[in-house]
C-alpha positions as CSV (number, residue, x, y, z in Angstrom):
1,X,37.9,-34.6,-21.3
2,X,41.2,-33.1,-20.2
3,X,39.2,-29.7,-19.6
4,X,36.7,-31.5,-17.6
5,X,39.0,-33.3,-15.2
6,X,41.1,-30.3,-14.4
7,X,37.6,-28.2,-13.5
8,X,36.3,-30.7,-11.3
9,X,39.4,-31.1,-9.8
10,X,39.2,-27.6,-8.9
11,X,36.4,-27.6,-7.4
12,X,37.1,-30.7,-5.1
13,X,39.8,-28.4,-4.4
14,X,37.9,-25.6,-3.3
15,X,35.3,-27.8,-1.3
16,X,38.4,-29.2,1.1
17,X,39.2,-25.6,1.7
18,X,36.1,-24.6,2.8
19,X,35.7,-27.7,5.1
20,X,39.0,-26.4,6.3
21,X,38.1,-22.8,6.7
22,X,35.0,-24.1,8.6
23,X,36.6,-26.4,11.1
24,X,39.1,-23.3,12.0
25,X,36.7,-20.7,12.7
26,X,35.2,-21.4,16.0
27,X,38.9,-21.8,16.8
28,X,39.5,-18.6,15.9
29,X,37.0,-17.2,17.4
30,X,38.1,-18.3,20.7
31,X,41.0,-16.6,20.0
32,X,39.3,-13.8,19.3
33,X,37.3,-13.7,22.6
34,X,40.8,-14.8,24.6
35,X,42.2,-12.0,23.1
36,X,39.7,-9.5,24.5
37,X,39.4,-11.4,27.7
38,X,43.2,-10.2,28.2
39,X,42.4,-6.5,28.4
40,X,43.9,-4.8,31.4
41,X,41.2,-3.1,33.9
42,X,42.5,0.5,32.7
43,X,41.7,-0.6,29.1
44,X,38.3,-1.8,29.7
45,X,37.3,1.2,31.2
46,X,39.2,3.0,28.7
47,X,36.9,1.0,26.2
48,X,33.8,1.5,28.1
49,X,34.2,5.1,28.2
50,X,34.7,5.2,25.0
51,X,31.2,3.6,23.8
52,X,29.6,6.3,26.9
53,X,31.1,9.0,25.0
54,X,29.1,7.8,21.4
55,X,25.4,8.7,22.8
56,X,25.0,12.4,22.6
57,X,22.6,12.7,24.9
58,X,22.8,12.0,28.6
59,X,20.5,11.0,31.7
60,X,21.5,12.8,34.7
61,X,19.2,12.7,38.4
62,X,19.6,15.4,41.1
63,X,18.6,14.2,44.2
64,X,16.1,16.6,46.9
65,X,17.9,19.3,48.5
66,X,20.6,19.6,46.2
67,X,22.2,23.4,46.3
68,X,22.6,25.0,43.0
69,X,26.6,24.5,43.1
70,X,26.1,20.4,43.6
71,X,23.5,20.8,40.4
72,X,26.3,23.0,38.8
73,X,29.3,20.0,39.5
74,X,26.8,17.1,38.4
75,X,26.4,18.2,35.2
76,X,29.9,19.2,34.7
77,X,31.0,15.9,35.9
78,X,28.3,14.6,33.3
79,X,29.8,16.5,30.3
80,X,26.6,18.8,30.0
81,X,27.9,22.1,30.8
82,X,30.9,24.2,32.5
83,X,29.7,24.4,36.5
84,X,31.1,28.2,36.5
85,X,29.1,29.2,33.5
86,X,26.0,27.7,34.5
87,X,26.8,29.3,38.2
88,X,27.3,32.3,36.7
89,X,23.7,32.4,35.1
90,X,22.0,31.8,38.5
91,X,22.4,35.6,39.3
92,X,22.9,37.5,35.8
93,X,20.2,39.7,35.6
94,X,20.4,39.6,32.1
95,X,19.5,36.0,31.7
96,X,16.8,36.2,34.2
97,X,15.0,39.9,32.6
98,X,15.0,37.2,29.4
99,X,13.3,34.4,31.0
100,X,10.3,33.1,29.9
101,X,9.8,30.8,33.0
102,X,6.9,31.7,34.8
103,X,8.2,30.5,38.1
104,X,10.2,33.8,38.2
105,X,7.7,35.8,38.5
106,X,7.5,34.4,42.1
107,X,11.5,35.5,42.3
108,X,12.1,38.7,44.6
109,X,12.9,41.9,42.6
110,X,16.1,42.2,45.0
111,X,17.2,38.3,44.6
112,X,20.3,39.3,42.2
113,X,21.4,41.5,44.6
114,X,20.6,40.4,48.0
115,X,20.9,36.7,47.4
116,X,24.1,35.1,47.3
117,X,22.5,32.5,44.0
118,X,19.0,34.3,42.8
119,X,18.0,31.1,41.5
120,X,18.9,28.6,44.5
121,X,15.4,27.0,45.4
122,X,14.0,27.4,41.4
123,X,16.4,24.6,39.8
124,X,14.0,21.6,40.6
125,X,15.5,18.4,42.0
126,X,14.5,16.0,39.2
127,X,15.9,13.6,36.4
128,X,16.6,15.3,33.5
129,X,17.6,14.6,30.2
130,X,20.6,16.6,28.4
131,X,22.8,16.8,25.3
132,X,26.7,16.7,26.5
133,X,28.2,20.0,25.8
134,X,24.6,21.6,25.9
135,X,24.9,25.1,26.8
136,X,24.1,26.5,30.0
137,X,21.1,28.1,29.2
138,X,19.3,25.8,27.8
139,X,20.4,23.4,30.7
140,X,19.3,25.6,33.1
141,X,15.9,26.4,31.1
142,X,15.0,22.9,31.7
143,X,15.0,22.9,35.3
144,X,13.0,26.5,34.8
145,X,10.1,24.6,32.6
146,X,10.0,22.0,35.3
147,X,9.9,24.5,38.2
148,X,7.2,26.4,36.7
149,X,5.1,22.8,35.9
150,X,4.9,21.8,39.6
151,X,4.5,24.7,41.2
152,X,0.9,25.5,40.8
153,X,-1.2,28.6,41.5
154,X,-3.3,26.3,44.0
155,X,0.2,26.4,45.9
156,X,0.3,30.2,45.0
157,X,-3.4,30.2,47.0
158,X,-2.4,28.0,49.5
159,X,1.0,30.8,50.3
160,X,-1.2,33.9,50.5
161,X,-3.6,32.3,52.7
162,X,-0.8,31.7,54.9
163,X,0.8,35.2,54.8
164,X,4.1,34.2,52.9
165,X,5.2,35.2,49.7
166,X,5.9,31.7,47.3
167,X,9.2,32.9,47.5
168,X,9.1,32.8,51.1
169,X,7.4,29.1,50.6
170,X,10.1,28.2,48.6
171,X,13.0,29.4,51.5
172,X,11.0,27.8,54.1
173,X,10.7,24.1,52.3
174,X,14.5,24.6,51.7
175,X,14.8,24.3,55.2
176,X,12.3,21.7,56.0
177,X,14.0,19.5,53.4
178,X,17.7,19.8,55.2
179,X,16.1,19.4,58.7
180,X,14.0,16.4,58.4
181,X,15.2,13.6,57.0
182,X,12.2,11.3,56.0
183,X,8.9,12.8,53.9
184,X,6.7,11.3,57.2
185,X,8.6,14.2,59.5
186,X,8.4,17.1,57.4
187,X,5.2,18.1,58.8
188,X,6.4,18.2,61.6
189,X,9.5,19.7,61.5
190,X,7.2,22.5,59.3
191,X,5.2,22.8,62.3
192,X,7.9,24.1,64.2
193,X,9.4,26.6,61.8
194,X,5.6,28.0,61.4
195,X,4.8,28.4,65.2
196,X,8.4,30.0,66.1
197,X,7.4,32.8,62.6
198,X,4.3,33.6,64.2
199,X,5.3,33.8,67.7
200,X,7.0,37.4,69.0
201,X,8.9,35.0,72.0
202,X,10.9,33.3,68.9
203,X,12.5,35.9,67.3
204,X,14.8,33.5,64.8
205,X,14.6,30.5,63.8
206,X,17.8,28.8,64.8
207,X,18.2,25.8,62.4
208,X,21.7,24.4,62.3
209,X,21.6,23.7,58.2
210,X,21.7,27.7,57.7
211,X,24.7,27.8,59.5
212,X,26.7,25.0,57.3
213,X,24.9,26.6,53.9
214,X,26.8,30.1,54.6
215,X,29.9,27.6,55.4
216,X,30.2,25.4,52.6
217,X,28.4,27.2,49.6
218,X,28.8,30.6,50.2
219,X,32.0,31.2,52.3
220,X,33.9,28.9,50.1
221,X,32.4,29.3,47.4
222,X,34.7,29.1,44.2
223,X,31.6,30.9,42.3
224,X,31.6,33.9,44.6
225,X,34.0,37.0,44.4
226,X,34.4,39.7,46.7
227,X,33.3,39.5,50.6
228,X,31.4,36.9,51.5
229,X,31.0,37.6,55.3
230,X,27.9,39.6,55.0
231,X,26.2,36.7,53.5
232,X,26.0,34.9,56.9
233,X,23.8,38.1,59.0
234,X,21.3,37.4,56.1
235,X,21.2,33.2,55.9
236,X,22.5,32.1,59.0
237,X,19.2,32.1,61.3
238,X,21.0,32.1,64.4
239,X,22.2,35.8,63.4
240,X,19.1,36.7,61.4
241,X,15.4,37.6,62.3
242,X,12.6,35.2,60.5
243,X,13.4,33.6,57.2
244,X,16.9,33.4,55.9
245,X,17.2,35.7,52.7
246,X,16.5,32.8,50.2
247,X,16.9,29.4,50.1
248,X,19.5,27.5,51.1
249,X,18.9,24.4,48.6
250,X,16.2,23.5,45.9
251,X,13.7,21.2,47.5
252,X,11.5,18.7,46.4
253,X,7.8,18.2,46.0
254,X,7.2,17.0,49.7
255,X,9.1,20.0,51.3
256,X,6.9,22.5,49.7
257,X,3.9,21.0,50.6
258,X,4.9,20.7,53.8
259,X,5.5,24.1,54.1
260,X,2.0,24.6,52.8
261,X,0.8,22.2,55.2
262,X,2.1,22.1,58.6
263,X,1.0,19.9,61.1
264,X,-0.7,21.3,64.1
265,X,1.3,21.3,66.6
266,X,1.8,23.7,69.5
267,X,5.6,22.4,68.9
268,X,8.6,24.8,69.4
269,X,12.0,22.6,69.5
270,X,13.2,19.5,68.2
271,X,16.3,17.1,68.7
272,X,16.9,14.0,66.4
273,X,19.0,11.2,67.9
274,X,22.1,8.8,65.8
275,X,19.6,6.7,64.5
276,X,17.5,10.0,63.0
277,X,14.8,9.6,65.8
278,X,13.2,12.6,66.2
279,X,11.7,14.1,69.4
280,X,9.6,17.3,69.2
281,X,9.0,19.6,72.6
282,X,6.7,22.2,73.4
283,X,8.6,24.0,76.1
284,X,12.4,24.3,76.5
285,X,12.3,22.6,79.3
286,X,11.0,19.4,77.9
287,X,13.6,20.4,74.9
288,X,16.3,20.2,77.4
289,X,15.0,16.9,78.1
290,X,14.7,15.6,74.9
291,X,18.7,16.6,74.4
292,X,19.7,15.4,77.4
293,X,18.5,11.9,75.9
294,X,19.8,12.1,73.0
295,X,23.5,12.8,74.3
296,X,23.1,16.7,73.7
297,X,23.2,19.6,75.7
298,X,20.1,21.7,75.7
């Protein structure tokens, strides 16, 4: 009976603490959640990168007319690659000879060594993604695969029809995608660049964005050695004849088909305005005009 009485009491016992344990826990778990409430900003985002840094793969978008060296810095910033090495692939004949891509075989035999980036205007502004620390290659045999799945032989047609090389294409929508900055103008703007090719009055083109391409990426390049100057005689189309060399970013989609596509125009200038108006001329008179609107001098 003794037995008995000291086993229930026991249990009685461990009943109250488990009533006990039960009223407690929500008030520990508010001091859980106060607890974690006081982190300082620094170790939030100390916390947050932490849990970024768990999934080994990562999603990374490169927006239209993106050079090769703001492709290069994105994914470096993203933990894909190293921006040097994968710079340093854009023009090592090696790693092109090896590739597989068949976008290359619209790549100029001379691209490694007349081109300041052989591959600027082949690494296809897209989203993408990549395993962090992936290795250069592979990274930039992605963009390759993509390049050679939208570019079609239709488009390949479409360029020989014209008279242009896809390489050639692929320059000229590089500079229809700087110039004009909505889809609905690149017609346009594509009109012009075609008419001043084909006319012997217009012997270059004259489009500002060559002129801040040789400035930003290729005279200050960090991924360049050696001099730089004669770069600008062969990209800057105030100082060369026709097309620049190669392109001076990778365009999108759009570009290229408006390259393939021009509007007809008999169009030979144009002038956009502060609020990216745009204003096309046929003469430079009426160019002159147009500037002279726009708070420009002709």
């Amino acid at each position: 009976m003794l037995q008995f009485q000291k086993n229930n009491n026991y249990k009685i016992l461990e009943v109250i603490k488990m009533k006990r344990f039960s009223l407690l826990l929500p008030l520990l778990l508010c001091l859980f959640l106060l607890a974690g409430c006081g982190l300082t900003p620094e170790e939030a985002g100390a916390e947050e990168a932490d849990a970024t840094t768990l999934s080994p793969t990562v999603t990374v978008t490169f927006p239209e007319g993106y050079t090769a060296a703001e492709i290069a810095e994105r994914l470096e910033e993203n933990g894909v690659c190293s921006a040097a090495e994968f710079m340093a692939l854009t023009s090592d004949p090696v790693f092109l000879s090896e590739s597989t891509a068949d976008c290359l075989s619209d790549l100029p035999a001379d691209a490694v060594s007349e081109c300041a980036f052989a591959l600027e205007g082949y690494i296809f502004p897209d989203t993408y993604e990549f395993y962090r620390g992936e290795s250069p290659r592979r990274a930039i045999g992605r963009f390759l695969n993509n390049t050679s799945a939208r570019l079609t032989e239709e488009h390949r047609a479409r360029a020989k029809e014209l008279g242009f090389t896809m390489d050639e294409i692929i320059t000229l929508a590089s500079i229809i995608q700087k110039e004009a900055g909505f889809k609905e103008e690149m017609p346009k703007v594509s009109s012009v660049l075609h008419n001043r090719l084909k006319s012997p009055e217009f012997q270059k083109l004259q489009c500002d964005v060559t002129i801040h391409y040789v400035n930003k990426f290729i005279t200050d390049s960090p991924y360049l050695t050696g001099d730089t100057a004669g770069y600008a005689e062969k990209y800057n189309t105030y100082k060369c004849k026709g097309l620049p060399v190669g392109p001076i970013c990778n365009p999108g989609l759009d570009a290229i088909e408006a390259a393939l596509y021009p509007a007809d125009t008999d169009y030979y200038y144009f002038v956009t305005d502060s609020d990216n108006n745009y204003y096309y001329a046929e003469t430079y008179e009426q160019h002159k005009e147009n500037c002279k609107a726009v708070g420009l001098e002709g």
